[in-house]
C-alpha positions in Angstrom: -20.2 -10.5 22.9 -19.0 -8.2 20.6 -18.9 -10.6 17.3 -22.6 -11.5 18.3 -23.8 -7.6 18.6 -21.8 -7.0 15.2 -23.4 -9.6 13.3 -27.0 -8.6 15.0 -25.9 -5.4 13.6 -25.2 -6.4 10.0 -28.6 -8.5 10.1 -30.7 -5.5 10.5 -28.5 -3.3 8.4 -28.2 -5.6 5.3 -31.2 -7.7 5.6 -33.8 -5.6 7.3 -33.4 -2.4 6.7 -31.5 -3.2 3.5 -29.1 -0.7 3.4 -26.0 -0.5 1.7 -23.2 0.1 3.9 -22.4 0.3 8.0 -20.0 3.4 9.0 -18.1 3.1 12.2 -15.4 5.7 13.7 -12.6 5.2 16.0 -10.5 7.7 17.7 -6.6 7.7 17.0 -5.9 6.2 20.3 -8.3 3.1 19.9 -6.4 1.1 18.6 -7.5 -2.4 19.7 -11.2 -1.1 17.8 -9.2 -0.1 14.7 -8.0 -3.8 14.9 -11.1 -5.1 15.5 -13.0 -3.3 12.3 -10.4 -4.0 10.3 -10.4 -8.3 11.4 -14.4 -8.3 10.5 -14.3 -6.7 7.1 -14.5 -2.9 8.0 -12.3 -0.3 5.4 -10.9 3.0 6.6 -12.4 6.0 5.0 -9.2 7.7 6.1 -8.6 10.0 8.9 -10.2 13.2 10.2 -7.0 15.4 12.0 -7.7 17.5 15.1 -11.7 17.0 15.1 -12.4 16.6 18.5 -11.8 18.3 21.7 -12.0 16.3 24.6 -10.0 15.4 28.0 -8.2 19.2 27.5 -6.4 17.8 24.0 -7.6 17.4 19.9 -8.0 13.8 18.8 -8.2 12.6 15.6 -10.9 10.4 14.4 -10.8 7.1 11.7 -13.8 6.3 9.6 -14.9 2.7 8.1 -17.4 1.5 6.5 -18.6 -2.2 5.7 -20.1 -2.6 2.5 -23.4 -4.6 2.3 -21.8 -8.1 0.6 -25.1 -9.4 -0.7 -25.6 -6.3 -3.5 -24.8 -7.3 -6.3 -22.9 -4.6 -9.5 -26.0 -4.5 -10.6 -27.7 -2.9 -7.6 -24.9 -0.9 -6.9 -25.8 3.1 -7.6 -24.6 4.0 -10.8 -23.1 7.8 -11.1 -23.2 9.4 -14.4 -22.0 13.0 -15.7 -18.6 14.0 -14.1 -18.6 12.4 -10.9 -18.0 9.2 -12.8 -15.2 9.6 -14.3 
């Protein structure tokens, strides 16, 4: 069920609403979802240490994001000035 809601996901993010990426986060102890991102294309952003306070103890939180496959280099933003280099 979860591939199906996923790719429902990507529909209306890529297609529809054309947009150019899909962010998803994971805390450090979710493993089995870090797994899962990763298995359907997902990159980590990297990790956020300590961010959230919950269940009397700080947890760390993992970010990913899925680029939109169908833009081409051409559509892709194009940064000038120093944040380019």
């Amino acid at each position: 069920l979860a591939d199906e809601i996923l790719q429902w996901l990507f529909k209306r993010a890529f297609d529809e609403q054309r947009l150019n990426k899909v962010i998803a986060q994971a805390l450090s102890g979710e493993t089995e979802l870090r797994t899962w991102l990763l298995q359907r294309g997902f990159e980590s952003n990297g990790v956020q240490r300590d961010i959230l306070f919950a269940e009397g103890r700080w947890h760390s939180m993992e970010t990913f994001t899925r680029m939109n496959p169908a833009r081409s280099a051409e559509e892709q933003p194009v940064l000038s000035g120093k944040a380019a280099e």
